[in-house]
C-alpha positions, 0 to 999 in steps of 0.5 A, spaced: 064 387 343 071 389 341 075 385 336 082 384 338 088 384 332 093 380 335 099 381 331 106 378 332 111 383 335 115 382 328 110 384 324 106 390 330 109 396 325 106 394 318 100 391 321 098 396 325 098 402 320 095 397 314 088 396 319 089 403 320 088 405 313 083 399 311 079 401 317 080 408 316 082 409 322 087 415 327 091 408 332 090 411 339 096 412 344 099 406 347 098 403 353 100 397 357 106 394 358 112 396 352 105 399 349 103 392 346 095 395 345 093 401 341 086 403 339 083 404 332 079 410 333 074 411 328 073 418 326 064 417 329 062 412 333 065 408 338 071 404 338 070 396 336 077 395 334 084 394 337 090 391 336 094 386 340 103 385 340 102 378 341 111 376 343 110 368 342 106 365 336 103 368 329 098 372 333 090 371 330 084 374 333 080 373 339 073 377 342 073 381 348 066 381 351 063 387 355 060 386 362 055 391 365 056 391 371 049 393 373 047 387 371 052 382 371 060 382 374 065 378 369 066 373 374 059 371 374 058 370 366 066 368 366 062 362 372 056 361 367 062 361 360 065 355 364 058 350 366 057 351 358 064 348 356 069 354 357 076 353 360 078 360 364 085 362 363 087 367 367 083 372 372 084 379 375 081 385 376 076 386 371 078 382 366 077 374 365 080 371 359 077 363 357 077 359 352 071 356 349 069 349 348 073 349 342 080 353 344 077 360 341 080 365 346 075 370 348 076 375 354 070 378 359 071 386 361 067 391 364 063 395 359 064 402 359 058 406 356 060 404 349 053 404 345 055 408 339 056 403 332 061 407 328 060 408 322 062 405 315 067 409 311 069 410 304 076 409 302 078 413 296 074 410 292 073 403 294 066 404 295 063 404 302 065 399 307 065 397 314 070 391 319 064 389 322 064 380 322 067 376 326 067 368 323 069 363 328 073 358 323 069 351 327 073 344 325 067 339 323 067 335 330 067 341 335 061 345 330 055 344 333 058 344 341 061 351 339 054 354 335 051 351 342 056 354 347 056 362 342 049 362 342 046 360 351 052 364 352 051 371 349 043 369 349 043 370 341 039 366 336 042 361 331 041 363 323 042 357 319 043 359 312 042 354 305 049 353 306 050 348 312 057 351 313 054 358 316 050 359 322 050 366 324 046 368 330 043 375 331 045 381 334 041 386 338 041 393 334 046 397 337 052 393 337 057 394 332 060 386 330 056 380 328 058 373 329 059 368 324 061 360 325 063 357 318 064 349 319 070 347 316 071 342 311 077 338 315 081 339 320 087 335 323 084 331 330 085 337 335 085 342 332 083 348 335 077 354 333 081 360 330 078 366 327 078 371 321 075 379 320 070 380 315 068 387 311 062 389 310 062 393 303 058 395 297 062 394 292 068 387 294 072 389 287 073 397 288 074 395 295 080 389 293 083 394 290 084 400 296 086 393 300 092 391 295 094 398 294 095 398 303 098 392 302 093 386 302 095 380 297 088 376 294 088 369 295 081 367 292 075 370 289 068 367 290 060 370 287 060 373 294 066 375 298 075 375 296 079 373 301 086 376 302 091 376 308 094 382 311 101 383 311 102 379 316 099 373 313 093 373 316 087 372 313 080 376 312 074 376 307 071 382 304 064 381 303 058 383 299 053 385 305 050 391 306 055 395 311 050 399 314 045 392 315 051 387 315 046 383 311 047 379 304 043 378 297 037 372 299 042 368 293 047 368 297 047 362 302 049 365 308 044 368 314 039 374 313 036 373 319 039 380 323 038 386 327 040 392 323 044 397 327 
């Protein structure tokens, strides 16, 4: 699994050198046309973060999904996506890119041998900490198709915390992102799934402070997380689970039903 950062072009600069050092991370060489990806490379494990110049919109977050061949091509799983609800948008070699049933962006792509979870860093202090959460932001009408559509298509057991908004599914060890589906309490009719990036760490308000020092702004501040949005204005969470497990404290109201990796 790879997390995209899709950034406008505008704001491709300040955004990739602020994920670069929330993430402790070295960007790798530029590739693809007028360099628009680049890797963050994390200094052990394998990579499960890039970033994205995205030329038309304000950018946001999409899913890539890796495909062992040996098992299954991209068309075929791009096949089954589409009988559980999903819309495919464009096709090539190696490559499918589809919206699930809620509009969320998500591409299937050939795996390439990765298998090792990076691991957490320490940023200067602000205790250890790990981007290793993706959390669809679901509008109330499309949950519960949306859960449905994740969970029969990765395989992944569905987690409902003691609060209703959250339902996470479990991973299998070895994979370096977990999934979170939050409800939202109200969306304009229509409106499509987004998505926001959520850290794993063991101290949220040590952590805040190296985010703001690089840039990020705090927005909101709740028992379990703080929310900020990058430089780009582009929101995330900082999380008070355990950034080896990805798990929360049992008070916390959210899924600890996990696999650690």
């Amino acid at each position: 699994m790879t997390v995209f950062l899709d950034l406008p072009a505008r704001d491709q600069a300040v955004g990739e050198e602020f994920w670069r050092r929330v993430t402790g991370s070295e960007l790798s060489a530029r590739r693809g046309p007028d360099g628009a990806f680049v890797t963050l490379l994390p200094a052990r494990g394998d990579a499960c973060l890039r970033v994205q110049r995205v030329d038309d919109g304000p950018g946001g977050r999409h899913l890539d999904l890796h495909v062992d061949r040996s098992e299954e091509s991209p068309a075929a799983l791009a096949a089954r996506s589409v009988g559980l609800g999903a819309t495919v948008r464009h096709v090539e070699e190696g490559l499918v890119v589809l919206d699930s049933p809620g509009g969320f962006g998500f591409c299937l792509v050939v795996w390439e041998g990765e298998e090792t979870v990076p691991e957490p860093v320490d940023l200067d202090g602000g205790g250890v900490g790990r981007l290793d959460q993706l959390c669809l932001d679901v509008p109330p009408e499309q949950f519960e198709a949306e859960v449905a559509f994740w969970s029969e298509l990765t395989g992944w057991k569905r987690h409902s915390g003691s609060r209703s908004e959250f339902t996470a599914l479990e991973r299998p060890a070895g994979l370096p992102i977990r999934v979170l589906l939050q409800r939202r309490s109200e969306a304009p009719a229509g409106d499509r799934v987004t998505a926001h990036v959520d850290f794993a760490g063991d101290d949220i308000d040590a952590l805040a402070e190296r985010h703001v020092a690089a840039g990020a702004r705090i927005i909101a501040r709740q028992s379990h997380w703080v929310t900020l949005t990058d430089p780009t204005g582009q929101p995330y969470c900082l999380t008070g689970r355990d950034p080896r497990t990805g798990l929360l404290p049992p008070s916390s109201g959210e899924p600890r039903s996990d696999v650690s990796s």
